[in-house]
C-alpha positions, 0 to 999 in steps of 0.5 A: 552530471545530471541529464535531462531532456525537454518532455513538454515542447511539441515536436515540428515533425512528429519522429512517429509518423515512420509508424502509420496511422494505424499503429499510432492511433493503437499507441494513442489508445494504449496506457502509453499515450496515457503515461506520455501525455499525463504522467511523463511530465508530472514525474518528480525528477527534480527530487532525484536530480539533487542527489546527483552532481550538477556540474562534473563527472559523466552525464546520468541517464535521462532522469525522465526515462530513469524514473519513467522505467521504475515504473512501468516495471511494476505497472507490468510486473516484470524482472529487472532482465525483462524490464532492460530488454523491453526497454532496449526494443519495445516501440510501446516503451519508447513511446511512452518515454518518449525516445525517439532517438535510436542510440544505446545512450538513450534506450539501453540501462546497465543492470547496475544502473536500474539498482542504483537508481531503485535504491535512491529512490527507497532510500529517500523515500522519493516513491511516495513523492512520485505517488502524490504528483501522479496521482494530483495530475491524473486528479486534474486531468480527468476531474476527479470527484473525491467526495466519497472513497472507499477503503480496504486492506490487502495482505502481502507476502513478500520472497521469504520462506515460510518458518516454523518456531525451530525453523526460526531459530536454526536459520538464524544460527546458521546465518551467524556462523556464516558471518562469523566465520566471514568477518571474525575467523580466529574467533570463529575456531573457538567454537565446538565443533558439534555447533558448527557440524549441527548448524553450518552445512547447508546440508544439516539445515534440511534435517530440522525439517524432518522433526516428527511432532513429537519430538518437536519439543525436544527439539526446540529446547535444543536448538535454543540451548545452543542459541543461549550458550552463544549469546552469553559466550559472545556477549563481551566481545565487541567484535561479534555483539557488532554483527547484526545477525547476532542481534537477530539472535538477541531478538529471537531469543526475548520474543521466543523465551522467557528469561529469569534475570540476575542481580545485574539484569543479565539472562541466567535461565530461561524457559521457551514459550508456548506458541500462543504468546509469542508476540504477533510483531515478532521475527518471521524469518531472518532473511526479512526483519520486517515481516511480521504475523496476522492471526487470521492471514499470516506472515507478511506485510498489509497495505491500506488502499484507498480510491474514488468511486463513482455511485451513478446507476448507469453504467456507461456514465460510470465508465467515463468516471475516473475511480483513482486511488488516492492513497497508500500505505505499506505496513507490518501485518500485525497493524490492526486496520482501526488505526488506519481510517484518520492517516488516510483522510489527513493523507488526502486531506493535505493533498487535496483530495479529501472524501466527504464520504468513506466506505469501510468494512466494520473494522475501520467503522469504530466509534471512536474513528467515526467521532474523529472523521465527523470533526474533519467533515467526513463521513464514515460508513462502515457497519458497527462492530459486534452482534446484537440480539433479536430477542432483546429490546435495544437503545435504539427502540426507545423514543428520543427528542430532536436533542437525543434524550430519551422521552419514552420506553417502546411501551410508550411510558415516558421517565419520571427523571434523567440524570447526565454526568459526563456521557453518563445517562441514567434514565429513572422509570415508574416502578408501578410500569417497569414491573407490570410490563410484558417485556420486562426480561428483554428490557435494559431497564433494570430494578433499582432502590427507588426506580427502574433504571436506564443506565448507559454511556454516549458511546452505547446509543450511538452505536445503538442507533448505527445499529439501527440504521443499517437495517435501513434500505438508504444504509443498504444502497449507500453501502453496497458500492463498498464492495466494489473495491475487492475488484480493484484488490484482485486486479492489483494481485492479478496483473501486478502480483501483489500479493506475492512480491520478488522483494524483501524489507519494508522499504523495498515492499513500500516502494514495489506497492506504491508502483503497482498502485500507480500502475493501476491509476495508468491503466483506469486512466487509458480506459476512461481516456478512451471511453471519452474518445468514444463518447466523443468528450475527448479527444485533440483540441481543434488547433491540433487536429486543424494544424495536423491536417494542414500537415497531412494535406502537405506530406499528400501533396509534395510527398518528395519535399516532406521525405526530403525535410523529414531527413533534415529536420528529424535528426536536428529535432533530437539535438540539444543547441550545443549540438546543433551548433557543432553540426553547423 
């Protein structure tokens, strides 16, 4: 049966006030009164309520406070053990969620509770949801300007060992064995015993970690002799091809060897690879199927992460500026960042919060991305991939009309004709000029039959001239605000651990990295929430702080008859109505 409780209605009588107002006003200031009075409302209960049963069974926990815990979890990076105890006595939590009341119904959760509740979530993909209307709320809220955002990439590891090729393969056979002594015994004592002995005991794990490297190829032929043999002795029978760890083998065995087939497509002899062509996106570890490899940062997964920023020169303005990011993407390791820029600009686009501006580094900055991002109105500004010579004379130092044509060489000499077929330009100039021109070695000009000639694509001058705006002094000022998003990817390792998570799969990566990002917005939020407070464009609206000294000028005056009332209405202001009418 689903519960939930009323998270918008004002109390009558404040069940806090027991605190003081010192401590209140610390809980105020806290990224509990920002999570209470922005993110507690706007979270997506409605989408987790539909997998539960409106009408039978027992009540589930308090949606809000299920969903509320999710969070906060990651936004302080703690075990799930640390999260139920803090959950259960940390005034700061109940505050945020919102529990006044002091029963175990309310402010205890069984372990088996939170996974259950982490795993619907997953499952269903209710984290990314739970991203789009934290973050659209905090967007309103604080006014967001989204027009121009920045763009950058982390590396992340998740709770997998580190495996060498051997490693690999011996970790994956020993997992098999385990399973099929499990799930299929009888088929289990067919084996040789030399197999089970060499890959089964925990023990004889550790001694493929003591191989000296030069016998690391020997070794290797070994252990992928043995994966082989079983592969084909078990490949007829159903019961053990249904195993999953028997086809982590299979997998193995294609990315880690070269296979000769026979006349009916299967496997009759193989060779194993050299290091240098097993594919990037291959297995890692038998423990994550998901991981996969970077040449320049490892094993692992990546996360896109995309945020505001605010470009005004004094500082105290910027602190009252919200920089919110607004959007993320957990994906595997071997994904080049290229692809990344256009699902990033859609992504806002559908909710709302599209750039006009992008700050990249130069892998996002891709001829073929900017084009893309011009047709959705979007600048982006990242530096062109690629070295250019200083010694050579450039596209760029040719003279070009308002319509990009080029009407003259840097010496000055204008073309005797211009051919364009396609994107294809050629660019004919004076033999008699070309050939007596001091700097004919540095020059793209090249001899032809009857000309010199100019030849080049579209895609080249334009590359050629972001070239040559980047030595510009505006290109320079515009793009050193890119830098400031490496702060906000050592915060998120610093305070939130993302680059080293407890968690395997994409699934539950995606869901513990989307948190943490929500998690950061929280506390940017408290920082720009008080710094308004003190600039003095935030604060309670005049009826609130009209209606709240009314109150305090009453509880000063008949101290006894508010202690009296406070008894009677507190208890009653926890109360659903059905509650209330059994009490009367």
């Amino acid at each position: 049966m689903i519960h939930t409780r009323d998270h918008q209605t004002a109390y009558l009588i404040d069940p806090w006030a027991y605190l003081g107002p010192k401590r209140k006003k610390l809980l105020e200031e806290s990224w509990a009164g920002t999570f209470r009075e922005h993110i507690l409302p706007s979270l997506p209960v409605h989408e987790l309520a539909q997998y539960f049963a409106s009408g039978f069974g027992r009540p589930t926990k308090e949606l809000y406070t299920a969903l509320g815990v999710l969070l906060i979890q990651h936004m302080n990076d703690l075990t799930d053990n640390d999260t139920l105890e803090q959950l259960a006595f940390n005034t700061k939590w109940h505050y945020a969620l919102d529990i006044p009341d002091e029963s175990d119904e309310a402010k205890y959760m069984s372990p088996k509770t939170l996974w259950i509740l982490r795993d619907l979530v997953i499952s269903h993909n209710l984290d990314e949801v739970l991203f789009g209307q934290t973050t659209g709320c905090l967007a309103k809220a604080f006014d967001v300007n989204t027009s121009k955002q920045r763009l950058d990439s982390v590396h992340i590891c998740s709770n997998m060992k580190r495996l060498s090729r051997i490693g690999i393969f011996v970790r994956s056979l020993h997992t098999f064995l385990i399973n099929l002594k499990r799930q299929q015994a009888e088929i289990f004592k067919t084996l040789e015993p030399e197999i089970i002995e060499r890959y089964l005991p925990e023990k004889a794990l550790s001694c493929f970690s003591l191989v000296k490297p030069s016998e690391s190829h020997k070794t290797l032929k070994m252990v992928s002799d043995d994966l082989f043999a079983l592969i084909q002795r078990f490949q007829d029978s159903r019961e053990v091809t249904s195993l999953h760890s028997y086809h982590t083998l299979l997998r193995i065995f294609k990315e880690q060897c070269t296979i000769t087939e026979g006349t009916d497509d299967s496997p009759i002899a193989f060779t194993v690879k050299a290091a240098d062509e097993i594919p990037s996106n291959s297995l890692q570890n038998p423990s994550d199927s998901d991981a996969t490899y970077d040449g320049h940062k490892g094993q692992g997964y990546q996360a896109q992460l995309m945020e505001t920023y605010c470009d005004h020169e004094d500082e105290t303005i910027r602190e009252t500026k919200l920089n919110l990011i607004t959007y993320v993407k957990v994906e595997t390791a071997c994904t080049s960042d290229a692809h990344a820029v256009i699902p990033a600009i859609e992504s806002t686009r559908d909710r709302g919060l599209e750039p006009e501006v992008v700050l990249a580094d130069s892998l996002y900055g891709s001829d073929e991305n900017c084009e893309k991002a011009k047709e959705m109105d979007v600048e982006v500004i990242s530096p062109t991939m690629g070295t250019s010579r200083k010694d050579k004379i450039h596209l760029s130092d040719f003279q070009q009309s308002d319509k990009g044509k080029i009407i003259a060489c840097p010496q000055g000499h204008a073309p005797v004709k211009i051919k364009v077929k396609g994107q294809r330009h050629n660019v004919a100039f004076d033999v008699n000029c070309c050939s007596q021109c001091p700097h004919a070695e540095a020059c793209p000009v090249k001899p032809g039959h009857r000309y010199h000639y100019l030849r080049y694509d579209e895609k080249a001058m334009r590359n050629a001239m972001r070239r040559a705006n980047e030595q510009t002094d505006e290109f320079k000022d515009r793009y050193r605000w890119r830098a400031g998003i490496e702060a906000t990817m050592s915060f998120w390792d610093r305070k939130m651990g993302v680059k080293k998570l407890r968690v395997r799969g994409m699934g539950a990566v995606r869901f513990s990295v989307v948190l943490k990002a929500i998690g950061i917005n929280i506390l940017r939020a408290t920082a720009v929430r008080n710094a308004l407070r003190l600039s003095g464009q935030g604060g309670f609206s005049p009826v609130q702080t009209v209606l709240g000294y009314i109150i305090q000028v009453f509880k000063e005056r008949f101290g006894a008859y508010w202690a009296l009332l406070t008894e009677i209405l507190v208890p009653m202001s926890n109360m659903n109505i059905h509650e209330m009418k059994i009490a009367a």
